[in-house]
N, C-alpha and C positions, 0 to 999 in steps of 0.2 A: 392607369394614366401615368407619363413621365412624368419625372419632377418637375421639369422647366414647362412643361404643359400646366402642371397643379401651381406652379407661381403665376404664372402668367393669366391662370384665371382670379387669383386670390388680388392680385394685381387689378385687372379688370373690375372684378367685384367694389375694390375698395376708389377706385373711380367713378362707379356705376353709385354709389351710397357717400360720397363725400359730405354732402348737407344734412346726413342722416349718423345717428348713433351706430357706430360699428360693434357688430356681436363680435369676439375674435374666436369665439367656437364656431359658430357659421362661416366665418371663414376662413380656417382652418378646413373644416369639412368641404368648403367649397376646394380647397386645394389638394383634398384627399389627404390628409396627415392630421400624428395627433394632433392638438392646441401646441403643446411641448415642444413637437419636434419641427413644426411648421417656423414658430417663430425664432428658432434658432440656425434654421437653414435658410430662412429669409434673411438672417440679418447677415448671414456667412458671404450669401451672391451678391447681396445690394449693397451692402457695407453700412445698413442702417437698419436701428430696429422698426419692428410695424407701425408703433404711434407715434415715432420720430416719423416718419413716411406722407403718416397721414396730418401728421402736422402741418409737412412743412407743405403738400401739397393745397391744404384749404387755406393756406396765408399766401402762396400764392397765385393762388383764385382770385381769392378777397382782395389781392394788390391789384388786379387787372380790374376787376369791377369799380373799385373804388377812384381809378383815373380814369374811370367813363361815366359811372354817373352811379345814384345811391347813394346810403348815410352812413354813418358807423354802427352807429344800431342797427341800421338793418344785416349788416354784412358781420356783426358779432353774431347776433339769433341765427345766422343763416349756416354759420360755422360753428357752431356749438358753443359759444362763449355766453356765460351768463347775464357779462354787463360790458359795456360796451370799455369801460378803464380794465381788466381781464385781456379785451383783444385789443387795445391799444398797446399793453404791455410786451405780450406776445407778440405781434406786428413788428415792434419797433425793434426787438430782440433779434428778429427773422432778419426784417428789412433795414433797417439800422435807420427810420424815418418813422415817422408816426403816420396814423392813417389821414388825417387832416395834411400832410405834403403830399401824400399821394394821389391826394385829390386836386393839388394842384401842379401835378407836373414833377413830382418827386422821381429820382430815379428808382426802379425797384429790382429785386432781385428773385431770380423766378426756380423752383427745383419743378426740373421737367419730369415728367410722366414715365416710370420703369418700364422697360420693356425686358423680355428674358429669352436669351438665344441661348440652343442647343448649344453645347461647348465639340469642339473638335476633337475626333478620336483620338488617341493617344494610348501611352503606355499605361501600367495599372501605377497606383497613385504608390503601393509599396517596393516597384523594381528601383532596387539599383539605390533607395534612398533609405527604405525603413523597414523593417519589421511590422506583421499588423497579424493579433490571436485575439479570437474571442473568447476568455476565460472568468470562470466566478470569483472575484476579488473578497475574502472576507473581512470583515469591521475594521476599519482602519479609524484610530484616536493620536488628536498631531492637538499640538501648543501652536498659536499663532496672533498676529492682528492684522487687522484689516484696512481697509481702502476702501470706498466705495467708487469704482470707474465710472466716466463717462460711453454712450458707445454701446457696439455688442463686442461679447468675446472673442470673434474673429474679423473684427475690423481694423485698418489701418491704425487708428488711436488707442489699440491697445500697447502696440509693444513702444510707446515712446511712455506711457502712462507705466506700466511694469519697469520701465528702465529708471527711472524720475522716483519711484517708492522705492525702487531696491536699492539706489544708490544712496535713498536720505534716512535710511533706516539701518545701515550699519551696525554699530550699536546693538540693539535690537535683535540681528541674526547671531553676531557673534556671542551673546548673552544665554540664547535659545539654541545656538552650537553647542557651547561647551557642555549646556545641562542635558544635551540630546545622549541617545545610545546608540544612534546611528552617526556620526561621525562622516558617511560619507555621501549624505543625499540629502535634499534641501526640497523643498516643496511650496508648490504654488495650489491655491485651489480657489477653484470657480462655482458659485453659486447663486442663486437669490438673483439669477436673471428676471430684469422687467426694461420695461419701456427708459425708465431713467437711468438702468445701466448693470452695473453687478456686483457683488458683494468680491473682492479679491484678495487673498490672505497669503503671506510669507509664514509658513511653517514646517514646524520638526516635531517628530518622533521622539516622546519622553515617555519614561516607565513610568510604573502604578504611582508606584513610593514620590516618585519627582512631583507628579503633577497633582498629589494631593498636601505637598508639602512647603513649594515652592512660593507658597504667598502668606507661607509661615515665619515674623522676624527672627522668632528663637530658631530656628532652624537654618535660614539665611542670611542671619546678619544684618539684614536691610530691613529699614523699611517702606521704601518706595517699588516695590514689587506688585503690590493692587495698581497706582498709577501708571504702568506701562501701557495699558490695553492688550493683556493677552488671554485669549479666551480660548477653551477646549470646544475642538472644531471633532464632532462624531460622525463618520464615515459610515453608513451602515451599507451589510454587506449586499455587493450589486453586479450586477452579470457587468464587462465591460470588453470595451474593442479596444486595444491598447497597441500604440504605434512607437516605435523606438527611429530614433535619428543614428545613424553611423557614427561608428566610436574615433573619434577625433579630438583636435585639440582645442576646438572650437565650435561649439556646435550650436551656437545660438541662432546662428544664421538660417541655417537650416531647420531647426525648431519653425522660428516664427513662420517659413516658408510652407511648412507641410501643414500648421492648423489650419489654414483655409483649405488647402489641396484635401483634405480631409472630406470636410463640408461638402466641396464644389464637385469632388472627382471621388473621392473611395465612398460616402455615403449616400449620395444617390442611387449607382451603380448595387448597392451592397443588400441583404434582404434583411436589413435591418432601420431599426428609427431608434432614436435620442431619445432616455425616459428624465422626466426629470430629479435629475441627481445630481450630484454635484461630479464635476470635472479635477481628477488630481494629475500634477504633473510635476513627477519625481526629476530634480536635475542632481544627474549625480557626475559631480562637480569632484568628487575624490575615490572613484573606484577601486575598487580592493579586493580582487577575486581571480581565481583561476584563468577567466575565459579571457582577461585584461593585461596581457605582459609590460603593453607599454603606459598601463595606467594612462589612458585617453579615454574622456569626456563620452556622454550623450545623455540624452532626454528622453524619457518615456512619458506619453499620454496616455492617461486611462479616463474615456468617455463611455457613462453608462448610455447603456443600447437592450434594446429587448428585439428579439425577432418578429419580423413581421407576421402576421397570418396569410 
C-alpha cells in the first residue's frame, strides 16, 4: 500500500470511530506502518499530531449538534469526556464560546475532515539540495536543557518555537560552548514525541572529566550550576538516514525547508520507516576542516530508521 493510501485509510478509520475509543496500534495497522513511524509521518503531512486531529475533529462535531439540538451531557459522553465541565473546558479552548452559546446561536469554529493527495512527481528530495547515507551512528552523550514544544516536530510551529528558545537562552549555550570540546557544532535533539508535543534540547558535546565535574563548586567555582537545568541527554547507538544542507553562509533557511521535504518526499519514497529514537541535529555553525576552505555553514540531520521488510 502507498503511503498517502495508508493515511487516508487511517484518516477514514479515525472518522469512522470518532464516538469511540481510538486504539492507535489499530490504526497504525490500519495505515500499514509501525505505531512510531505512522504518527510521525502523520504529523509531517497534516501538520498536526493524531490526538490533536482527533480532538479537534469531535469538538467540532459536538459544536454542530449542540446548535441543533441535544445537552451537554450528552455530547460530553458521546465524545469521550468524562464530565460534562472536562468538555466545556475543552469546547471553549477550541471554540473560544462555551457549549451553552452554542446552543444559542454562538458563532463556531469548525477543523474540516483531512483528505490526502498523492503529491506530484518531482525531483528526488537530496538533488541539488543535500546529501542523504544511511550509516550506523554509535553512542552519542551531549549536556543540554530542554523545552517542552507545542506541535509535531515537522510542523509549521516548530521553527518560530526553536527560534523564541535559542534566542532566550544565550547565556546557557555560550556557558555549555566554552566547557564543550567540540568548539565547532551546536546540537538540537528531538524526542519523547506524544500527542502534547516533544521533549527539545539545545546541546553540546563535553568529555568524561567535564560532565562528571561540572556541578562540582570546588571544582567550578560556583555554585549555582545544579539550578541551570542541564541534564545528560544518552544517545544510544542507532542505524540513521542523515541529510546535510549545502555549505553556505546561511543555511537555516534551508534546514527548516528540507525536515518536512524529508517526511513528505524522501521517506515515503525510501524502503525505510522511523524507529523510535531520538532525532540529532548537528549545526555546525564554525567549521573547521579540510573539505571547508571558505569556512561556510550547514546542518546535518540524523533520524533514526530501520529498514523495512
Amino acid at each position: 500500500m502507498d503511503w498517502f493510501f495508508g493515511l487516508q485509510a487511517a484518516v477514514d478509520y479515525i472518522e469512522t470511530h470518532l464516538t469511540e475509543k481510538i486504539d492507535y496500534d489499530i490504526l497504525a495497522k490500519t495505515a500499514c506502518f509501525s505505531k512510531y513511524h505512522f504518527q510521525r509521518l502523520f504529523g509531517a503531512v497534516y501538520g498536526v499530531s493524531v490526538g490533536e486531529y482527533i480532538r479537534k475533529r469531535r469538538l467540532t462535531l459536538a459544536g454542530k449538534e449542540l446548535a441543533v439540538s441535544g445537552t451537554v451531557l450528552s455530547a460530553a459522553l458521546k465524545y469521550g469526556y468524562e464530565t460534562p465541565e472536562s468538555f466545556s473546558r475543552a469546547f471553549y479552548k477550541f471554540h473560544g464560546i462555551l457549549p451553552s452559546a452554542a446552543k444559542k446561536g454562538g458563532a463556531l469554529k469548525c477543523f474540516p475532515r483531512l483528505t490526502t493527495e498523492k503529491p506530484a512527481a518531482g525531483k528526488n528530495i537530496g538533488e541539488n539540495t543535500m546529501d542523504c547515507e544511511i550509516k550506523e551512528i554509535g553512542e552519542q552523550i551531549f549536556v543540554g536543557y530542554k523545552r517542552r514544544f507545542s506541535g509535531v516536530p515537522y510542523g509549521e510551529e516548530r521553527a518560530w518555537q526553536e527560534e523564541r528558545f535559542v534566542t532566550g537562552t544565550r547565556a546557557k549555550q555560550w556557558l555549555l560552548l566554552g566547557a564543550s570540546c567540540d568548539y565547532s557544532t551546536d546540537y538540537f535533539i528531538v524526542n519523547n514525541i506524544g500527542d502534547d508535543g516533544y521533549d527539545f534540547y539545545i546541546a553540546y558535546e563535553l568529555d568524561e572529566w567535564t560532565r562528571k565535574e561540572m556541578f562540582n563548586p570546588a571544582v567550578t567555582g560556583v555554585d549555582f550550576m545544579d539550578k541551570l537545568g542541564f541534564e545528560t541527554i544518552v544517545v544510544p547507538k542507532q542505524t540513521c538516514a542523515v541529510f546535510r544542507t549545502e555549505r553556505q553562509r546561511r543555511p537555516v533557511g534551508e534546514y527548516i525547508d528540507i525536515r518536512k521535504r524529508i517526511m513528505t518526499e524522501w521517506l515515503p519514497a525510501a524502503d525505510f520507516s522511523l524507529t523510535d529514537g531520538a532525532e540529532v541535529v548537528a549545526l555546525k555553525w564554525r567549521p573547521d576542516d579540510a573539505l571547508d576552505k571558505k569556512n561556510e555553514k550547514y546542518v546535518e540531520i540524523q533520524l533514526p530508521v530501520v529498514k523495512n521488510r
